[in-house]
N, C-alpha and C positions, 0 to 999 in steps of 0.2 A: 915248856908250857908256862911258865915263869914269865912271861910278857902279855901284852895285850894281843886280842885272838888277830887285830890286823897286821900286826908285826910276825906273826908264827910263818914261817918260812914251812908252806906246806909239803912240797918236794922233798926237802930235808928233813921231817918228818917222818913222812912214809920210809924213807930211803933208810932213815935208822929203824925204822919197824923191819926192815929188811933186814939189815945187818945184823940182827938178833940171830936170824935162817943162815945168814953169810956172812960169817964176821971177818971175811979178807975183804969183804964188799968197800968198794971205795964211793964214798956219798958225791965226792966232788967231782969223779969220774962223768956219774950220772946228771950233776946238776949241770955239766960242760955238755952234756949230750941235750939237753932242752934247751941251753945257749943255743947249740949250734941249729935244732929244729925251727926257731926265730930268727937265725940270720938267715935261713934257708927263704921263709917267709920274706924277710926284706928284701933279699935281692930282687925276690921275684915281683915285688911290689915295685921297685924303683922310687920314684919319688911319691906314690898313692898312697892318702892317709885315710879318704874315706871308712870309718869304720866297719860299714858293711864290706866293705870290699878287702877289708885285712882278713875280715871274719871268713869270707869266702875263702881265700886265699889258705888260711889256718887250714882248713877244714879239707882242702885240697893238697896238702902241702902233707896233712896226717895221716890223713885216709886214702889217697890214689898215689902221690910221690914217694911215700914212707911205707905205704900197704898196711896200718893199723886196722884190726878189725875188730871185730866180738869174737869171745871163745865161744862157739856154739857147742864143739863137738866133744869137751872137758867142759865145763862151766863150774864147775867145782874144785877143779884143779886146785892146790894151795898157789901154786905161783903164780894165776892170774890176781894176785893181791900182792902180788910184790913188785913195786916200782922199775927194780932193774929187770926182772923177768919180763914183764910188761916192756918195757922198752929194748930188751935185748930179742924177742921173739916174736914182737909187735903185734899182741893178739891181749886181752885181757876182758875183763867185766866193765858193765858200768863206768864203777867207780874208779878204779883206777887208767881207764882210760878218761875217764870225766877229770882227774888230775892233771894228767896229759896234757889235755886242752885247754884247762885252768892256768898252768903255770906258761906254757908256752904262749899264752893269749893274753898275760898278764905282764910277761916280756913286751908284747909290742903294745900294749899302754891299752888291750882291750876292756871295756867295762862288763866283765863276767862274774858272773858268782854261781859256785853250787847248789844243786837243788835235792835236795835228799827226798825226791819223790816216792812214795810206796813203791816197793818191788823194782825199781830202775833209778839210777841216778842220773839226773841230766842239769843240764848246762846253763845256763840263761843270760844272753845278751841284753844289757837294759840302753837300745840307746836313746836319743834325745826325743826321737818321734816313733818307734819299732822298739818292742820288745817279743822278742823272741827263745824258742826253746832247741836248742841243740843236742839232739840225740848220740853219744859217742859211740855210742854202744851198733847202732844202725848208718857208720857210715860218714856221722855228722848231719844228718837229716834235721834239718831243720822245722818245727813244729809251734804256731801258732798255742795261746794258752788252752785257747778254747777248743782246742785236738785232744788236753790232758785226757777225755774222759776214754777215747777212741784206746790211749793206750793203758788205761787203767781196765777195762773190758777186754784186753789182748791177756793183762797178768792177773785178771783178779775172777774172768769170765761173767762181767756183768755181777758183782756182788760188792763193789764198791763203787760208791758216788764222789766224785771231785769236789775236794773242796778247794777254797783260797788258801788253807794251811799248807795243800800238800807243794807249792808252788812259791814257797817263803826263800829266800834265799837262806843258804845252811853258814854256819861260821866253824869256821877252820877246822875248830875242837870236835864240832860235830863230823863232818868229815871225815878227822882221824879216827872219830869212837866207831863209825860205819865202819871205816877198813876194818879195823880189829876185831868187830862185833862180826864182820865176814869172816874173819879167818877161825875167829873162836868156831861158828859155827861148823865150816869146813875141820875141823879138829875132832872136834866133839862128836860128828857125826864118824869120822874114821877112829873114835876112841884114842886118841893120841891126848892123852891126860895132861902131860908136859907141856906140849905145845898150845893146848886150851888153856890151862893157866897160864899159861905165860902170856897169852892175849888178854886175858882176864886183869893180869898184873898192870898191863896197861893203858886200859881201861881206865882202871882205879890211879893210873898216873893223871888223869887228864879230870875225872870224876872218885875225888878218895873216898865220901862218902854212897855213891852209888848204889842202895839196898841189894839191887838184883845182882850187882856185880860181887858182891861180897856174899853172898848166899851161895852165887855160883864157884866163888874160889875156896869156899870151903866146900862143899861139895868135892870139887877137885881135888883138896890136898885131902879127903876123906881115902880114895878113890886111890891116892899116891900114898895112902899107908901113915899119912901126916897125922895124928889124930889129936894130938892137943891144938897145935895149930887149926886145923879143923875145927876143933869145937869152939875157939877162940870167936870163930869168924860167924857157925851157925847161931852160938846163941846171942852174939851178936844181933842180928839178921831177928831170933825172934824178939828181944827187947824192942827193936825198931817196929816190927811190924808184925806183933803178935797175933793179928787178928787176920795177915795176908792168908787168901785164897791155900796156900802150898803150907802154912804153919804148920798143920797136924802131920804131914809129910816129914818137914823137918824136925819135928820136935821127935819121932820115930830114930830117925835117923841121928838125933843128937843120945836118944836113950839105948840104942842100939851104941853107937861107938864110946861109950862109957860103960855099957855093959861086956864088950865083949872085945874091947880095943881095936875094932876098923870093921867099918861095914861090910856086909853079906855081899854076891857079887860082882865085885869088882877085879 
């Protein structure tokens, strides 16, 4: 995280957010496997540089040659958020097929950027006269801007209006906070306290001051029996934002594990 967000090598990245789950996990394994999904593109290109026509090519090369799809029938699975899972079972979310796409499309000199759109992550081709939105998650479906609303009425049921924010290109950092803000919440919901901080932990790698992410790591290490650590973090958390919507929450929960050393629950 230590460079500029254009220079963060987003594969390798993710891939060490993996290797946290698999620490035999080989990153360069996996980044030789995205080589190879790009030579696979060129050959079948020949000498075709047209932009569009690479893009096509990607999109065919990922999705019908390679069989990437959406995980429909898991979608919460933890290892739809892990790079080499994602590439060794060729099924994942969004995001991490929206990776996929990124880094292979970024091998043949495509001009793509992520879109950290509400509820779906997609892809965005900018080119010279066409810009376009690439679905990874559907296929590679390709989607005009002015479609956003169609599929924000598919995840939000008509209670959300499109705006130009939701269609900003995302930078790197953001990206990575998405994955991990996935997995934290796949954690959190199966109660795996460990492995939600541990999302949390790097989180705060990429954002150290973060309010919400430090409210939620003490919470956690509340939860893991941590309790100075814990209170390190909450009243933290109320100095900063004493007057947040959740304060009287925590501030319960900070006079709780000072009274009675680890909260109720857990």
């Amino acid at each position: 995280m230590d460079q500029p967000d254009e220079d963060i090598d987003l594969a390798r990245a993710a891939l060490l957010v993996a290797q946290e789950e698999y620490p035999q996990l080989s990153v360069e394994r996996y980044l030789s496997r995205l080589d190879c999904l790009a030579e696979e593109v060129r050959d079948r290109l020949a000498d075709e540089t047209a932009p569009l026509v690479v893009l096509q090519s990607l999109v065919e090369t990922l999705h019908v040659r390679n069989g990437l799809r959406g995980n429909r029938e898991a979608y919460h699975d933890p290892r739809n958020s892990y790079l080499n899972d994602v590439l060794d079972r060729r099924t994942g979310i969004p995001l991490t097929l929206g990776i996929v796409t990124l880094e292979v499309g970024w091998r043949l000199g495509l001009p793509l950027a992520g879109v950290n759109f509400p509820g779906h992550f997609l892809v965005r081709f900018e080119g010279e006269t066409l810009r376009i939105l690439v679905d990874p998650f559907e296929g590679g479906r390709a989607l005009f801007e002015d479609e956003s609303q169609e599929l924000l009425d598919r995840i939000y049921g008509g209670m959300v209006r499109a705006q130009p924010a939701f269609l900003r290109p995302s930078s790197r950092r953001d990206i990575l906070v998405r994955l991990l803000t996935n997995l934290k919440s796949v954690y959190l919901n199966a109660r795996d306290h460990e492995r939600a901080l541990a999302a949390v932990e790097r989180i705060l790698v990429i954002h150290p001051t973060a309010p919400t992410e430090i409210r939620d790591r003490g919470t956690l290490l509340a939860r893991l029996g941590r309790v100075r650590e814990a209170l390190d973090q909450l009243e933290w958390y109320l100095d900063y934002a004493p007057e947040a919507g959740d304060a009287p929450r925590i501030r319960a929960l900070v006079e709780e594990l000072k009274g009675a050393g680890g909260p109720r629950g857990t």
